[in-house]
MIVEX-595357 format. One line per field, with one value per atom (N, C-alpha, C, O): residue number from 0; residue in one letter; atom name; x, y negated, z negated. Coordinates in steps of 0.05 Angstrom, whole numbers, plus 5000, padded with zeros to 4 digits. Layout:
<pts>
num NUM:... .
residu A:... .
atome CA:... .
xx X:... .
yy Y:... .
zz Z:... .
</pts>
This chain:
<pts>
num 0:0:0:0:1:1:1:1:2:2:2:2:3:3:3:3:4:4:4:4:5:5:5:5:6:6:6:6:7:7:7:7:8:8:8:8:9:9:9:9:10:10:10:10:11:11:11:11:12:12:12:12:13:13:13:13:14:14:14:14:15:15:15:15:16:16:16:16:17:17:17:17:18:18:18:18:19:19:19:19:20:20:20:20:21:21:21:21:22:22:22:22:23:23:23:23:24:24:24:24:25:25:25:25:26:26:26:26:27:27:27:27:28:28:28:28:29:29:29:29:30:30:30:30:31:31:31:31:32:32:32:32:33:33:33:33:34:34:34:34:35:35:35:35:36:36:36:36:37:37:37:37:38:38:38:38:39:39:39:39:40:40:40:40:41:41:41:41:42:42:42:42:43:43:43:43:44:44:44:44:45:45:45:45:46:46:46:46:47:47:47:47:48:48:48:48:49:49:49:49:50:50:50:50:51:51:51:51:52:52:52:52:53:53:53:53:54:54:54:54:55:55:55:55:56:56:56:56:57:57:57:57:58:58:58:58:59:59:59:59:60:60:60:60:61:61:61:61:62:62:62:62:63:63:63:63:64:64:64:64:65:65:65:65:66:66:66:66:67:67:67:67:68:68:68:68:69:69:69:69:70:70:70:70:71:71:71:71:72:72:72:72:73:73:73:73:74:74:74:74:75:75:75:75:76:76:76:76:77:77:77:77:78:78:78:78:79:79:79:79:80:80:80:80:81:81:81:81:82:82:82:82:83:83:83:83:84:84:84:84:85:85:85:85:86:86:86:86:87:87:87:87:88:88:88:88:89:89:89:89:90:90:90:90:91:91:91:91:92:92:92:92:93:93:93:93:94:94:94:94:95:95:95:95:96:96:96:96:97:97:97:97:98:98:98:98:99:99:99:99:100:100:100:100:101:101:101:101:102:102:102:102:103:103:103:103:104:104:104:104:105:105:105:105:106:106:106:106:107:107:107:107:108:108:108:108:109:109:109:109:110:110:110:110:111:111:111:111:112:112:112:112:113:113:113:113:114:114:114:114:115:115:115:115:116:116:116:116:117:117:117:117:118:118:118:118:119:119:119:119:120:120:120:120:121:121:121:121:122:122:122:122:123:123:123:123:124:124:124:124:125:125:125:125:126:126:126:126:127:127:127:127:128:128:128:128:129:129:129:129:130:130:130:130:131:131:131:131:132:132:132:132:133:133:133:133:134:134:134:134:135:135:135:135:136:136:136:136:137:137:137:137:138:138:138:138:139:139:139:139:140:140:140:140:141:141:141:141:142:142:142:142:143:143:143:143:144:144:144:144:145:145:145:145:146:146:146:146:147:147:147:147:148:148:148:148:149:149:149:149:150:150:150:150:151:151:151:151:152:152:152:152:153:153:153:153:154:154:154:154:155:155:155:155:156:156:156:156:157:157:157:157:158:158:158:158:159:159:159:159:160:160:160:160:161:161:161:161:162:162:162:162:163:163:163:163:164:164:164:164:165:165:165:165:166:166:166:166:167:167:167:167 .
residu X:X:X:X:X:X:X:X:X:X:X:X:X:X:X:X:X:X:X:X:X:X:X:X:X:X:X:X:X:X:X:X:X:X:X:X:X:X:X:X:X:X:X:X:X:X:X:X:X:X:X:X:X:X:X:X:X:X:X:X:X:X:X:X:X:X:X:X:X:X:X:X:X:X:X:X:X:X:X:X:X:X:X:X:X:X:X:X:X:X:X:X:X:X:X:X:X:X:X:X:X:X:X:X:X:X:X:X:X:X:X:X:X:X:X:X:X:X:X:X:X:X:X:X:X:X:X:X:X:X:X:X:X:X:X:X:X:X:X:X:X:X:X:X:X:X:X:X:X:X:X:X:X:X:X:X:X:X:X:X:X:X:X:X:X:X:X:X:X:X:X:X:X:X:X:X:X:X:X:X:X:X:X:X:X:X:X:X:X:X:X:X:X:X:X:X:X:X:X:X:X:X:X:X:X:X:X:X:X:X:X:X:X:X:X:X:X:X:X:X:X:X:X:X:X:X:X:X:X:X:X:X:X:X:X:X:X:X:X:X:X:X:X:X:X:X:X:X:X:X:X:X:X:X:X:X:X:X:X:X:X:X:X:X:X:X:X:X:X:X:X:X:X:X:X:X:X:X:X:X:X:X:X:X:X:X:X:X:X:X:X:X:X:X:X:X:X:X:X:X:X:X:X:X:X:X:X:X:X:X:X:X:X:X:X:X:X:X:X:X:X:X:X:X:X:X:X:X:X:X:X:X:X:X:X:X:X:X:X:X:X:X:X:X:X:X:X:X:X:X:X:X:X:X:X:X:X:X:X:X:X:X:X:X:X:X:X:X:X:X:X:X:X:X:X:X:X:X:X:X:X:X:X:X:X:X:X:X:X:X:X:X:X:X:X:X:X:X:X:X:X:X:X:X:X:X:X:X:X:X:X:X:X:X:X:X:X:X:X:X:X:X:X:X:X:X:X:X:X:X:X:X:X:X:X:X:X:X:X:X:X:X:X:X:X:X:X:X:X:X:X:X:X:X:X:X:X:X:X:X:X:X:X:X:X:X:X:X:X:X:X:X:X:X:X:X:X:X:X:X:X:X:X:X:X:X:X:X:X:X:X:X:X:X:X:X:X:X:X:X:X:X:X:X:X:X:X:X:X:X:X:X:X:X:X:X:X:X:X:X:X:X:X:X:X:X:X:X:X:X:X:X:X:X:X:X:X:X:X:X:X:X:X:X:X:X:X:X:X:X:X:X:X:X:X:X:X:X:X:X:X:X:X:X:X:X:X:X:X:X:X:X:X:X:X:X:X:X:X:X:X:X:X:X:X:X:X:X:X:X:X:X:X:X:X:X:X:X:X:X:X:X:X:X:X:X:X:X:X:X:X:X:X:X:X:X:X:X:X:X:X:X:X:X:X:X:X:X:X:X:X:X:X:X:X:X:X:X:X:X:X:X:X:X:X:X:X:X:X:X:X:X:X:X:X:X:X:X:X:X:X:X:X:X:X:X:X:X:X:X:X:X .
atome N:CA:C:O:N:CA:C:O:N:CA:C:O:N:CA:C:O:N:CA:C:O:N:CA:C:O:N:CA:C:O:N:CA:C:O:N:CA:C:O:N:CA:C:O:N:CA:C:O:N:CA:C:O:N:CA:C:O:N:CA:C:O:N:CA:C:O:N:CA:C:O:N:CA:C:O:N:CA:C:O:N:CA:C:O:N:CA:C:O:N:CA:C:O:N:CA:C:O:N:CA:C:O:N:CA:C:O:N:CA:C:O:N:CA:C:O:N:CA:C:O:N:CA:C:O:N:CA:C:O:N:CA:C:O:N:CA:C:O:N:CA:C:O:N:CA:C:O:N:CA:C:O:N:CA:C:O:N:CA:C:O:N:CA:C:O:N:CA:C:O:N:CA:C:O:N:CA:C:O:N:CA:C:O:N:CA:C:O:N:CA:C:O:N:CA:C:O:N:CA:C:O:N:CA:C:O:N:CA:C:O:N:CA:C:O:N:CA:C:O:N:CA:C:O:N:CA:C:O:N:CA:C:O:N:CA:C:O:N:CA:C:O:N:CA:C:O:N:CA:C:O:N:CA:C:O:N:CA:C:O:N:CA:C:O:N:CA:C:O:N:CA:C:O:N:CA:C:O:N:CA:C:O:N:CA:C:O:N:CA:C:O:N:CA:C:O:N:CA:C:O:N:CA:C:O:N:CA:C:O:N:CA:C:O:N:CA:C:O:N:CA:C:O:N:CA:C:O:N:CA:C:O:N:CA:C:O:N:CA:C:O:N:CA:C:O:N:CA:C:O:N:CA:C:O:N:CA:C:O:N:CA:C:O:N:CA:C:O:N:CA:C:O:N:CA:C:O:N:CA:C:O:N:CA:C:O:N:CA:C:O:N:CA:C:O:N:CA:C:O:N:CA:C:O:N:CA:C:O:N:CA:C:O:N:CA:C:O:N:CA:C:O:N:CA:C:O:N:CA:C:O:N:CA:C:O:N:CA:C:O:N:CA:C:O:N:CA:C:O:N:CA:C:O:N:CA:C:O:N:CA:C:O:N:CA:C:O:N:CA:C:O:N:CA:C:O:N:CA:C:O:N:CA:C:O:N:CA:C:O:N:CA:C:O:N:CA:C:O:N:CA:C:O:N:CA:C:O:N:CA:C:O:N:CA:C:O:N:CA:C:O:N:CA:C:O:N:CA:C:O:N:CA:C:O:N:CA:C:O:N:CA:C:O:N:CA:C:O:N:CA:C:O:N:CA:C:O:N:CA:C:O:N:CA:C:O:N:CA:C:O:N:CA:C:O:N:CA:C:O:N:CA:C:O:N:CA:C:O:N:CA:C:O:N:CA:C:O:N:CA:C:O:N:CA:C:O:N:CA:C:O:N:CA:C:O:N:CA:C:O:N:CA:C:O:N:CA:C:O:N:CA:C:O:N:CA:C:O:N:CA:C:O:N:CA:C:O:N:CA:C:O:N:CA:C:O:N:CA:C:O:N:CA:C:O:N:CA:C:O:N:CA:C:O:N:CA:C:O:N:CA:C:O:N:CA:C:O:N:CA:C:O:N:CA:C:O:N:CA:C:O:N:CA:C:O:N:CA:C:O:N:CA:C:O:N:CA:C:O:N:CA:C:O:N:CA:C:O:N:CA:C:O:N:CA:C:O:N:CA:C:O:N:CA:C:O:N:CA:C:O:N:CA:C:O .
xx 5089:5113:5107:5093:5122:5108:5130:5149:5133:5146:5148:5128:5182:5186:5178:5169:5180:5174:5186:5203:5178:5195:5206:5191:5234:5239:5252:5268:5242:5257:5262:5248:5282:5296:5289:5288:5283:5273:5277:5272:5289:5288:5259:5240:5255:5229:5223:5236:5189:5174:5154:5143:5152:5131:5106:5091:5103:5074:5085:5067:5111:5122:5120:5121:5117:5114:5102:5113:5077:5062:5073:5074:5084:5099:5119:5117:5140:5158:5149:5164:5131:5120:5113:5124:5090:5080:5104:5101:5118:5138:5154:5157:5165:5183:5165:5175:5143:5127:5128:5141:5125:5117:5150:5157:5166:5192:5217:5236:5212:5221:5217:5234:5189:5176:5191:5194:5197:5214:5251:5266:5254:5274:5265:5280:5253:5233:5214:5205:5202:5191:5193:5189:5205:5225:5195:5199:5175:5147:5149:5148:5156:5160:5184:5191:5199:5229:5240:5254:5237:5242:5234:5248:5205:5191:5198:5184:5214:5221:5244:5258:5253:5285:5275:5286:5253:5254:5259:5266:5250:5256:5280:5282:5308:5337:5345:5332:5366:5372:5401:5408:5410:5433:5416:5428:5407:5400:5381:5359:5385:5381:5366:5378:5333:5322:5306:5290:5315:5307:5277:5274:5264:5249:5246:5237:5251:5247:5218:5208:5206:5184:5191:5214:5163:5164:5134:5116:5133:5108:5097:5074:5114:5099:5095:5098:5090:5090:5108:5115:5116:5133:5142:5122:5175:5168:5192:5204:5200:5228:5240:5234:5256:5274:5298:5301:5310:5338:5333:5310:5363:5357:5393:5406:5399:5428:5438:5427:5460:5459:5491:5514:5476:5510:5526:5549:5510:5515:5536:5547:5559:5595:5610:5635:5597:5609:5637:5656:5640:5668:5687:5711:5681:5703:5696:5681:5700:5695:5684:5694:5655:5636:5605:5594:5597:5567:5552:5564:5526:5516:5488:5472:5488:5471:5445:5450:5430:5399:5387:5382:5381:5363:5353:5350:5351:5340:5313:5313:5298:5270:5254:5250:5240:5232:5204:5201:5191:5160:5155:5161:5146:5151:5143:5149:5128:5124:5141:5137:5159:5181:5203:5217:5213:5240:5247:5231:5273:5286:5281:5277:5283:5275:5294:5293:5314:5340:5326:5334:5307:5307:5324:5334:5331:5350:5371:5378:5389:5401:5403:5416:5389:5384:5394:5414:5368:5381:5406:5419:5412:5443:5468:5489:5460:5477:5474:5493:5452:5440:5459:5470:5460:5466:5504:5516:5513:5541:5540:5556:5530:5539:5530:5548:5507:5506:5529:5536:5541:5564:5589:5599:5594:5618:5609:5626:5585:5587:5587:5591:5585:5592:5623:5642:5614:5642:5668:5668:5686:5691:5719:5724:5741:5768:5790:5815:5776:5787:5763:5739:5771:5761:5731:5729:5715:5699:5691:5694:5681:5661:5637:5626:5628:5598:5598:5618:5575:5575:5543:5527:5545:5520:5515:5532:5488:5481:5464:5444:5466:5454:5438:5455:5429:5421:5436:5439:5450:5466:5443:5447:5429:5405:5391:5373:5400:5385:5411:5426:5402:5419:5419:5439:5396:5388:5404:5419:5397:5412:5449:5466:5451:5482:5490:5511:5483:5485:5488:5510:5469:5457:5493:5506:5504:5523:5550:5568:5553:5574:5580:5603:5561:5567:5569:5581:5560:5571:5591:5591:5613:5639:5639:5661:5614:5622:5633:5637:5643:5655:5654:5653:5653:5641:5666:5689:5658:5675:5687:5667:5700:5705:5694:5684:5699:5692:5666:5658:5651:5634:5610:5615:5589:5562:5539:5540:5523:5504:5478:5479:5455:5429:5408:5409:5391:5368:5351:5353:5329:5307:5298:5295:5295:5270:5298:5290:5324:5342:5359:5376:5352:5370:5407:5409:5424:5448:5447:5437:5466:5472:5506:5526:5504:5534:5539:5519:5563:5568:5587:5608:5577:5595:5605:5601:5616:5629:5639:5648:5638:5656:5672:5672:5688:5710:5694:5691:5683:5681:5702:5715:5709:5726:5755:5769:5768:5794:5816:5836:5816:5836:5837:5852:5819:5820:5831:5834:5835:5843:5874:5886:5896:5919:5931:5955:5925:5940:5921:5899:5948:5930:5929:5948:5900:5895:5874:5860:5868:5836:5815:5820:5788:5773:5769:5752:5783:5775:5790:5789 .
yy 8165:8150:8120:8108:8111:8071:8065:8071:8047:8027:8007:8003:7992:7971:7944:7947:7917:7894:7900:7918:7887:7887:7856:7842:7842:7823:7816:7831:7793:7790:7760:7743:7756:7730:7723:7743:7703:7698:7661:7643:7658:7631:7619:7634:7589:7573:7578:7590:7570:7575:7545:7539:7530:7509:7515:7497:7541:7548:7543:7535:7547:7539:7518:7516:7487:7461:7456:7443:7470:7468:7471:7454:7505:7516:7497:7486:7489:7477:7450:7443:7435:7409:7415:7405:7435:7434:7443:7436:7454:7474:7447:7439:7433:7405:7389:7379:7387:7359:7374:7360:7399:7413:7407:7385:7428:7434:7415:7421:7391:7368:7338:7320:7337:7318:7292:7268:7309:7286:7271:7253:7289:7269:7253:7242:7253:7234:7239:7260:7232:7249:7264:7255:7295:7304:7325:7341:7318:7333:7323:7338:7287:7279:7277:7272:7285:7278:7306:7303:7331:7353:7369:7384:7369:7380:7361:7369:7341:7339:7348:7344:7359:7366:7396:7403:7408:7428:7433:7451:7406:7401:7399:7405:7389:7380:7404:7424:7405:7418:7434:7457:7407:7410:7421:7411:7429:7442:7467:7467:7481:7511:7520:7528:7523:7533:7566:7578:7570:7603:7601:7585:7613:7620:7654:7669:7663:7669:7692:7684:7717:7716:7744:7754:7755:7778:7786:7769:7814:7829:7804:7795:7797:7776:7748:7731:7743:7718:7698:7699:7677:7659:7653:7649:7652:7642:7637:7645:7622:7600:7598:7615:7580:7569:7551:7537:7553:7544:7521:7517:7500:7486:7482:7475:7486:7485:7467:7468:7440:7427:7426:7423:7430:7443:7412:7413:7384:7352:7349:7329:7373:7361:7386:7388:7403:7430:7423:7437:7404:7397:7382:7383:7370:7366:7394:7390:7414:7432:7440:7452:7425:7421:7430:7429:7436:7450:7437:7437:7428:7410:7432:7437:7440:7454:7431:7413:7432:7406:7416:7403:7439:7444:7482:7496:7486:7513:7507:7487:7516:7511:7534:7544:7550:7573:7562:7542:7574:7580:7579:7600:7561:7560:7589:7589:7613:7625:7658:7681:7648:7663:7661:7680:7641:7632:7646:7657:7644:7665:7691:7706:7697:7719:7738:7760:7707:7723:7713:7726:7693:7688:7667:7675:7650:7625:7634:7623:7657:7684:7685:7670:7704:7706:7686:7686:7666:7643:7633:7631:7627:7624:7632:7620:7662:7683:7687:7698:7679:7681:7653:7656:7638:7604:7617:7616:7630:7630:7658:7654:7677:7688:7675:7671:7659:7646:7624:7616:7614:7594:7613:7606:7630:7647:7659:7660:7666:7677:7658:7669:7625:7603:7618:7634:7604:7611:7580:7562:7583:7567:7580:7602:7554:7571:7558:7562:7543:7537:7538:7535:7543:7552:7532:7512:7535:7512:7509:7526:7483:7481:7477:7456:7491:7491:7465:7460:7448:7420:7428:7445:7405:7406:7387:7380:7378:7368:7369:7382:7359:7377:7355:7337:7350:7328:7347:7371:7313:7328:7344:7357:7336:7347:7371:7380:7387:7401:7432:7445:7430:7455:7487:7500:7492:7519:7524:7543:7497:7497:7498:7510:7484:7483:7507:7516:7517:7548:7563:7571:7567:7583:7577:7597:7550:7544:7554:7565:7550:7554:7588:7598:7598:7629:7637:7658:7622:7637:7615:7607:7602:7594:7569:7560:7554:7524:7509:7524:7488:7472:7445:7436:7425:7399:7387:7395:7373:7359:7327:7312:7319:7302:7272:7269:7254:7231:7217:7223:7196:7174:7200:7222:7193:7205:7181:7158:7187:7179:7181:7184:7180:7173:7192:7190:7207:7211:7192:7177:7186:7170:7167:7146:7188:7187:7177:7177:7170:7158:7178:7170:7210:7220:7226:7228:7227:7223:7254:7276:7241:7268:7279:7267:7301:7317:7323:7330:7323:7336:7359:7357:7385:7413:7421:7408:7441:7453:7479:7491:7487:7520:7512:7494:7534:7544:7569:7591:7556:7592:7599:7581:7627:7633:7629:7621:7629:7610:7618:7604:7646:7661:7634:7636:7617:7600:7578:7564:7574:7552:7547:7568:7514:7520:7522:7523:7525:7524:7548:7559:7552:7576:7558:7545:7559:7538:7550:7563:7547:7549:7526:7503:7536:7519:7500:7485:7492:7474:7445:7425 .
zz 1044:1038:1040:1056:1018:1027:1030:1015:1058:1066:1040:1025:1036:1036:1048:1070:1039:1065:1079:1077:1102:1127:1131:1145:1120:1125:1156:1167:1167:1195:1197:1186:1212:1223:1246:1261:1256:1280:1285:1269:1318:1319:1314:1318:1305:1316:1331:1348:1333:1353:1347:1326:1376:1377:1353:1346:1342:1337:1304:1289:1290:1267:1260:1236:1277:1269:1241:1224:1239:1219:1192:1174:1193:1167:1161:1139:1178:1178:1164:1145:1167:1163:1134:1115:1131:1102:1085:1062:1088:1069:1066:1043:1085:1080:1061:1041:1066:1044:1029:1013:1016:0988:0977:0966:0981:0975:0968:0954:0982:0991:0980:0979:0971:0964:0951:0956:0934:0911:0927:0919:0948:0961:0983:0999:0984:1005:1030:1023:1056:1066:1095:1118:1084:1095:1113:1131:1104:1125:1144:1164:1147:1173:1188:1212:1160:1183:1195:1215:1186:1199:1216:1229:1218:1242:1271:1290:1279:1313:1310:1330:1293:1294:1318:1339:1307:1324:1359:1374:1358:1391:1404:1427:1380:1390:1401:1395:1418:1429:1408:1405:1398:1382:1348:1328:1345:1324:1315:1326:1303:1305:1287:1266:1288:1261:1258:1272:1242:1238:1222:1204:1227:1206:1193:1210:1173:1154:1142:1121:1155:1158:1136:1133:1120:1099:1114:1116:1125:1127:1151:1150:1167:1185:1179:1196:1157:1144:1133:1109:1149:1146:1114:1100:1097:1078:1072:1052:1089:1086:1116:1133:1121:1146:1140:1120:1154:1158:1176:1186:1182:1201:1201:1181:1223:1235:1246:1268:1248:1255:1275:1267:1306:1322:1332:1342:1329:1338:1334:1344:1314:1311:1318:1315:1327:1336:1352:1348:1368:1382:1359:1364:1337:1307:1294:1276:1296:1285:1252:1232:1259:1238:1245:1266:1226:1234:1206:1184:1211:1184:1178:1196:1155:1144:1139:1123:1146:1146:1126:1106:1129:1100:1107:1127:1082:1072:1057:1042:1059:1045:1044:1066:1018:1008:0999:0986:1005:0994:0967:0955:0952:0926:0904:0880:0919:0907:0913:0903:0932:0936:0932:0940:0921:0906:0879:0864:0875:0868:0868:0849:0897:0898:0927:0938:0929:0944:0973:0993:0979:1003:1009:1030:1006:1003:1013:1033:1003:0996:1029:1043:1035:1056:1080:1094:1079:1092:1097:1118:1076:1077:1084:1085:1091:1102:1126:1138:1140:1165:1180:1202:1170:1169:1178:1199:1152:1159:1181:1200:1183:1216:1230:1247:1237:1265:1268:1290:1245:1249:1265:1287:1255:1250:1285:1303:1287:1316:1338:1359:1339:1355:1378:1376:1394:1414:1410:1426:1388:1384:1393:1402:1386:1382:1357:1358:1335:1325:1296:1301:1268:1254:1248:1263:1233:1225:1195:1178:1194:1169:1160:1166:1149:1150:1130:1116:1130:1103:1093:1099:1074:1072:1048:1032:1047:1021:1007:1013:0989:0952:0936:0937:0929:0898:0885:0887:0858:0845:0813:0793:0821:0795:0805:0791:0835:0842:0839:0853:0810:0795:0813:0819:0816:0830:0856:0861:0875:0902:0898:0911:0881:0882:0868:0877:0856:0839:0867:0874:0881:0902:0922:0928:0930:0946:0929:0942:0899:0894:0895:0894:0895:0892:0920:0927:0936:0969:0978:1001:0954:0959:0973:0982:0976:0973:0962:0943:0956:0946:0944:0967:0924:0924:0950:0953:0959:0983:0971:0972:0964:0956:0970:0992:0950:0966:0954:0931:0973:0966:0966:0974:0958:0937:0951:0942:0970:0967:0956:0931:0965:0951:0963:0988:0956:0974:0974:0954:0995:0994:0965:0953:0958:0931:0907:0883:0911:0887:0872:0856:0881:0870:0886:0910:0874:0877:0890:0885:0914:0932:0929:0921:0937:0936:0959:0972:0973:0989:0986:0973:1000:0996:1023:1044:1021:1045:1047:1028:1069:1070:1093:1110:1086:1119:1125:1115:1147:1168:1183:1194:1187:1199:1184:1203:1167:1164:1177:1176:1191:1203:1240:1259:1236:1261:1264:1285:1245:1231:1238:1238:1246:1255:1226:1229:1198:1182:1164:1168:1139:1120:1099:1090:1089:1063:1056:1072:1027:1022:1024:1033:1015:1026:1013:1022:0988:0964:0974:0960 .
</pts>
């Protein structure tokens, strides 16, 4: 009988620096340089990175950001896929991983996951609008590298929330 992969979720580990570093310069490149700016995130205390492993081998991570958890906000840092594993539902993955660990927080009032996008980065926002993000209104900044950023959002939880609204 043949086994399927065996996909698994797993927090960082000091020994991920590496993956984490090269997968940010590859994946990343063109918004600026996110090799150096995401690997000490691993150290914060306030932020939460999964990695992502198929048959043992690392090939994407998350990065959670808990620094507004008391405004009941949680900042999505980045998702980043292996370039030779994309579209292929790991992102997917990630991203679902991203909203139960939000959703399982010991909170008592509902939250929002955020996040941001280049607005030329068609795939990722495809990827957010179908798990029910939504452009967040308001000012538009820049990434390093000049492309125009979006900001999106979800409601986690909305049953937590003091009012009934949707998430738009």
């Amino acid at each position: 009988m043949c086994d399927g992969p065996e996909w698994k979720l797993r927090p960082a580990r000091d020994a991920d620096r590496g993956f984490v570093r090269a997968l940010s310069a590859e994946v990343f490149a063109r918004f600026g340089n996110y090799g150096a700016l995401l690997p000490p995130l691993l150290d914060s205390q306030r932020v939460r990175t999964s990695i992502l492993t198929l048959d043992e081998a690392p090939v994407g991570f998350s990065m959670l950001s808990l620094e507004d958890l008391d405004q009941g906000e949680l900042d999505l840092i980045a998702i980043a896929v292996s370039p030779d594993r994309q579209r292929h539902g790991v992102a997917t993955r990630l991203l679902r991983h991203v909203e139960r660990e939000g959703r399982a927080l010991p909170v008592r009032r509902g939250l929002v996951l955020r996040l941001t996008v280049a607005e030329d980065n068609a795939p990722a926002r495809a990827l957010f609008r179908r798990a029910g993000f939504v452009v967040t209104p308001g000012e538009r900044g820049r990434y390093a590298g000049g492309q125009r950023s979006l900001g999106m959002h979800k409601i986690l939880c909305p049953d937590r929330f003091p009012y009934h609204g949707s998430s738009d």
